[in-house]
VEXMAR-862876 format. One record per residue (C-alpha): residue number from 0; x negated, y, z. Coordinates in nm, 4 decimals. Example, Ala and Ser with C-alpha at 12.3 -4.5 7.8 and 13.67 -1.06 7.14 Angstrom:
BEGIN
SITE,0,-1.2300,-0.4500,0.7800
SITE,1,-1.3670,-0.1060,0.7140
This chain:
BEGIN
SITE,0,6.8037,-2.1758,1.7054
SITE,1,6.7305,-1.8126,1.6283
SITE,2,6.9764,-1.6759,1.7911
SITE,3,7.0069,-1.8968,2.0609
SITE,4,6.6665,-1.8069,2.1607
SITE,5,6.7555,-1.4459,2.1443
SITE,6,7.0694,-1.4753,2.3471
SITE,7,6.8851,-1.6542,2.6230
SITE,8,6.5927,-1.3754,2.6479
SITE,9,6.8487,-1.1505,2.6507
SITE,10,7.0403,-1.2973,2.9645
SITE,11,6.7414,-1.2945,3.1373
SITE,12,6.6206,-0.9189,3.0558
SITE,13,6.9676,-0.8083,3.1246
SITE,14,7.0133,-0.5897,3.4652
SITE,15,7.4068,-0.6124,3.6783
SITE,16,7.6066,-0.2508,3.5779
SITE,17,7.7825,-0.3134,3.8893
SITE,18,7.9639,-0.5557,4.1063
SITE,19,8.4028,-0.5847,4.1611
SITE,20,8.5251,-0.8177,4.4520
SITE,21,8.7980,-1.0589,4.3063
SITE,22,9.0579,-1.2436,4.4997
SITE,23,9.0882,-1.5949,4.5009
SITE,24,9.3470,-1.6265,4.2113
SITE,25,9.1707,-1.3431,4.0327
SITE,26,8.8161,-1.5713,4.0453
SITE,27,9.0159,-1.8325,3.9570
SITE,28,9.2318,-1.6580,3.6699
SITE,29,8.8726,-1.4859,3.5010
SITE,30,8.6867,-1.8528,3.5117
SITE,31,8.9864,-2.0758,3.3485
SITE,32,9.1311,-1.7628,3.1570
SITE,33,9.3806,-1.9168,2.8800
SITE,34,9.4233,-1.8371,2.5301
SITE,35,9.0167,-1.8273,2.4688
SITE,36,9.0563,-2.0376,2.1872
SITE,37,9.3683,-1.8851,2.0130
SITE,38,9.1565,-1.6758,1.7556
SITE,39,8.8924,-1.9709,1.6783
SITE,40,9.0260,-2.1062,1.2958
SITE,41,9.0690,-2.4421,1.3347
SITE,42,8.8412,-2.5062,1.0737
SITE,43,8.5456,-2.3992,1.2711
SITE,44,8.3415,-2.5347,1.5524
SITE,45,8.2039,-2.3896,1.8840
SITE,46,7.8783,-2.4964,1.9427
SITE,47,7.6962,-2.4961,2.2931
SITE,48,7.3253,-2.6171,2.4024
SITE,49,7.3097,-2.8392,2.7330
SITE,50,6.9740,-2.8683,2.9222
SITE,51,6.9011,-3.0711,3.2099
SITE,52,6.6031,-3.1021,3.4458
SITE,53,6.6537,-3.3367,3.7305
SITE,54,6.3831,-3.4210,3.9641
SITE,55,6.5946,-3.6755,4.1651
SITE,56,6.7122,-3.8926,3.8351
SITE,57,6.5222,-3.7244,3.5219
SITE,58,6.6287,-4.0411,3.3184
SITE,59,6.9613,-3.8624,3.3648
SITE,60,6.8538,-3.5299,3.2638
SITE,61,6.7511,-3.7030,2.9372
SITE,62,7.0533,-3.9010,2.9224
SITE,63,7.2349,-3.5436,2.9524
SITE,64,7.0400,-3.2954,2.7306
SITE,65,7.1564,-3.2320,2.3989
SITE,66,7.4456,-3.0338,2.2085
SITE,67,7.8312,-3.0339,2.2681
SITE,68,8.0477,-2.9508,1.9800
SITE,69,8.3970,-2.8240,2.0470
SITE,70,8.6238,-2.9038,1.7246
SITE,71,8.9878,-2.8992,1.6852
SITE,72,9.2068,-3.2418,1.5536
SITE,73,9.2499,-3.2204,1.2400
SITE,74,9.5599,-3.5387,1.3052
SITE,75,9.6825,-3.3974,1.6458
SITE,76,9.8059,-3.0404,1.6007
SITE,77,9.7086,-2.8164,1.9288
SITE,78,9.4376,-3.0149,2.0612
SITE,79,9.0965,-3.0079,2.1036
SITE,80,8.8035,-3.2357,2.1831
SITE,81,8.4450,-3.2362,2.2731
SITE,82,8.1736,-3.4231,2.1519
SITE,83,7.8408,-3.4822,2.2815
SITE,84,7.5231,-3.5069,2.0093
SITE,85,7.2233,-3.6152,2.0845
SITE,86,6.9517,-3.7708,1.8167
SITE,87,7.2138,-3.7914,1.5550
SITE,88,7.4613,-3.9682,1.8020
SITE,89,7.7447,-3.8586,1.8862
SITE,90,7.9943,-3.8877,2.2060
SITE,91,8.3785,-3.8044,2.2665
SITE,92,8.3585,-3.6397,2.5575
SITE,93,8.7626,-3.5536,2.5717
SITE,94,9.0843,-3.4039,2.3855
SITE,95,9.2194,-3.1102,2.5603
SITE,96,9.5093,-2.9235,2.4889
SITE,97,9.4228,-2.5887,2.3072
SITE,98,9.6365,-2.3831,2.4181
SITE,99,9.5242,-2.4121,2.7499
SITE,100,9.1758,-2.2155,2.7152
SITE,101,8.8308,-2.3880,2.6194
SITE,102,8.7459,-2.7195,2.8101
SITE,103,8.3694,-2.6490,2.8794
SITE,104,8.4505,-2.4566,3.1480
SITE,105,8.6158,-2.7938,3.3200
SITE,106,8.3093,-2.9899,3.1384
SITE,107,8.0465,-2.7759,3.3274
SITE,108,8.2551,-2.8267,3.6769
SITE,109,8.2706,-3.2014,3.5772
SITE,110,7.9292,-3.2475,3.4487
SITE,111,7.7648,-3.0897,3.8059
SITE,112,7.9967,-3.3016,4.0462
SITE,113,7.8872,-3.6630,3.8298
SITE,114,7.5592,-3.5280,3.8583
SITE,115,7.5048,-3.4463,4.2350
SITE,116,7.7014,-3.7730,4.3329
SITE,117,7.4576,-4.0057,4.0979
SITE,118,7.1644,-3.7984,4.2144
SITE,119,7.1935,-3.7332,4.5752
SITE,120,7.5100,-4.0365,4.6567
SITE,121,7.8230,-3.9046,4.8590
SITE,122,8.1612,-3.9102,4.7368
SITE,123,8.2535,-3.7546,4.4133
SITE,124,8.6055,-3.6828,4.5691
SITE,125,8.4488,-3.4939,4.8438
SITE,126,8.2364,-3.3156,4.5951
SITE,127,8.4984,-3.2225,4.3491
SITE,128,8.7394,-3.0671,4.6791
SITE,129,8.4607,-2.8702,4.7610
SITE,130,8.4010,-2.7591,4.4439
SITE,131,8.8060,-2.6735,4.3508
SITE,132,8.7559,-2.4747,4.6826
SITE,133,8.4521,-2.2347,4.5979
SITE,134,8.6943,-2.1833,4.2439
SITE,135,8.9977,-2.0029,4.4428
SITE,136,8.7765,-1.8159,4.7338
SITE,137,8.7199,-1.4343,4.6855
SITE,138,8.4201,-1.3539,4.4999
SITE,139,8.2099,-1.0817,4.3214
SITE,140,8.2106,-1.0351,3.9486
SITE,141,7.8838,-0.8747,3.8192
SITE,142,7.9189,-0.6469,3.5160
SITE,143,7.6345,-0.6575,3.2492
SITE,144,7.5131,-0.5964,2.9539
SITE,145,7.3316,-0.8270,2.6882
SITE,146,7.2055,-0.7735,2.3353
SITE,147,7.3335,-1.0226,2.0523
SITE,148,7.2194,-0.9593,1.7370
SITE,149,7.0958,-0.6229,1.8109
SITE,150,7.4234,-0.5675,1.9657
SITE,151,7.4474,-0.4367,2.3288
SITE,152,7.7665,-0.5834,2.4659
SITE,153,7.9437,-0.6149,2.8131
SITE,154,7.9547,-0.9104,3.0008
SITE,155,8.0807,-1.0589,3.3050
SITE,156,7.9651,-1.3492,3.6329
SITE,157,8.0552,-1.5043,3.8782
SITE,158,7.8649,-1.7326,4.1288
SITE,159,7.9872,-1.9488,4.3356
SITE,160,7.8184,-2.1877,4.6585
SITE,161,8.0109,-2.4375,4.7000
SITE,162,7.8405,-2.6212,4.9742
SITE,163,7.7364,-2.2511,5.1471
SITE,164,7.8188,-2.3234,5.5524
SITE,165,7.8965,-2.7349,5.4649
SITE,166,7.8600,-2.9139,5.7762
SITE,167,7.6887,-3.2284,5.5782
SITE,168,7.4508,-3.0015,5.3163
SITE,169,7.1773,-3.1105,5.5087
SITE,170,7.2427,-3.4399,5.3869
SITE,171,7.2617,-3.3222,5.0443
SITE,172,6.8984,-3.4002,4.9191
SITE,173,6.8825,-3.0221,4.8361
SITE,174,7.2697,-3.0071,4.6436
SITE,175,7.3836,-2.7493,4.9438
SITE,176,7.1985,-2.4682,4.8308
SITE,177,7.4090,-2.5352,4.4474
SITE,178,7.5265,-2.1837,4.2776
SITE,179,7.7167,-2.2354,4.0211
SITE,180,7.7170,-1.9319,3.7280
SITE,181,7.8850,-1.8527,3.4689
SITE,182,7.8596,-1.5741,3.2576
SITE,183,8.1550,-1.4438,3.0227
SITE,184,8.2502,-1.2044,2.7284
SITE,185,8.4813,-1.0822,2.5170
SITE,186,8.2197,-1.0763,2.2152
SITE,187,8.1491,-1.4156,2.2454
SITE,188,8.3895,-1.7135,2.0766
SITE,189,8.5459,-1.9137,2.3068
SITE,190,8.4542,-1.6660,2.6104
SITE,191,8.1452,-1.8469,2.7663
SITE,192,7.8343,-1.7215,2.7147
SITE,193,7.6290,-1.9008,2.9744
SITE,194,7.7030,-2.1762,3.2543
SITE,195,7.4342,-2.2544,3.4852
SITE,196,7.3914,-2.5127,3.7909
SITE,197,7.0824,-2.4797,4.0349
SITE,198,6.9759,-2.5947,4.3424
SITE,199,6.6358,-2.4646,4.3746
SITE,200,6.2830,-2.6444,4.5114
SITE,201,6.2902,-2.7253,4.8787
SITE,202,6.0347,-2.6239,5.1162
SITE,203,5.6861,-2.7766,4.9455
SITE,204,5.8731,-2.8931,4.6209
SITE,205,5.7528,-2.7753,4.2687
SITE,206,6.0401,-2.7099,4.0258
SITE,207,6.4198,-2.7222,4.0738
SITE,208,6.5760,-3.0141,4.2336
SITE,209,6.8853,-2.9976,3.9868
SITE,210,6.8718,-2.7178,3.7081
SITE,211,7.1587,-2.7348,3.4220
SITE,212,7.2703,-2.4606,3.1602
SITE,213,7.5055,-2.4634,2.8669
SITE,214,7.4761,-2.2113,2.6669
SITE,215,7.6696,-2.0534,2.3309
SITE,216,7.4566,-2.1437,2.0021
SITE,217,7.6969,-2.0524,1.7490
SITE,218,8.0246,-2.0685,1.5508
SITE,219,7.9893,-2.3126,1.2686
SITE,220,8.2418,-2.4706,1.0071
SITE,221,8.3114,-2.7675,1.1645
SITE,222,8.6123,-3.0678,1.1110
SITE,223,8.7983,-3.2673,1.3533
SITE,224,8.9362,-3.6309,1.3327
């Protein structure tokens, strides 16, 4: 918890080195970038924090906080899965092929679209299109720095608006001012550091209307089934 503390100061001390406009396919390349998992033993686990604060459904943000373990099968060579924990429960959330890169970065898309749809209603579909949209249009990628146990290394994000210029975000109860982040690096396992969902307080409110961010606790020795 430690750490996880530190590595969460740290991405919010940490100042942009610089900024590099991306192509579509290049956005889309850095955010699902394969093989992030190919030097993770399979005997270990990747181990990521979610918190949720929803002022449209908090029951939901409750529902949705916890931690999400990413273990390999120990009876299906090459795959994956996720599983949600939350007061010593715990929740498949999914087998994934390994090879592929690490799932949370389709979890986090996932996670967002179920939540805006229960929160604010409209169509997940519609939701999701957008989404798969803001994921191949040019963007910036900000270079940074953050310090991991006393280590200064480089990182990298992206943000995306998915709903930026949507001709129905005013009917969005507050989802069409969404950025979607995610911050990346080499020195971390599995590649994501930080994912983060916000859609910030309307005129008069107190507090995000949506906040969500999964972040990297740790590698641990882990087991899959």
């Amino acid at each position: 918890m430690l750490r996880r503390l530190m590595l969460v100061a740290a991405l919010c001390a940490a100042g942009p080195l610089g900024a590099v406009t991306l192509e579509g396919q290049q956005t889309y390349d850095l955010l699902f970038r394969s093989g992030t998992l190919d030097e993770i033993g399979r005997d270990k686990a990747l181990v990521y924090t979610r918190e949720v604060r929803n002022s449209l459904k908090p029951e939901a943000a409750d529902r949705d906080t916890g931690e999400i373990a990413l273990l390999f099968s120990d009876t299906e060579e090459g795959i994956a899965r996720l599983e949600f924990r939350q007061d010593g429960r715990h929740r498949g959330m999914g087998k994934f092929p390994a090879s592929v890169g690490n799932p949370m970065i389709m979890m986090f898309y996932e996670s967002v679209i179920r939540d805006m749809a229960e929160s604010a209603g409209g169509s997940p579909f519609y939701i999701r299109n957008r989404v798969k949209e803001a994921l191949v249009q040019p963007s910036e990628v900000i270079e940074g720095e953050v310090v991991i146990d006393g280590e200064t290394v480089p990182t990298r994000t992206i943000r995306l608006y998915p709903f930026r210029d949507d001709p129905n975000a005013d009917r969005m109860q507050g989802f069409g001012a969404l950025e979607l982040e995610v911050t990346m690096s080499e020195a971390v396992p599995g590649w994501y550091m930080q994912l983060v969902a916000d859609v910030p307080a309307e005129a008069g409110g107190e507090g995000p209307v949506y906040h969500s961010v999964i972040t990297f606790d740790a590698l641990r020795a882990g087991g899959g089934q």
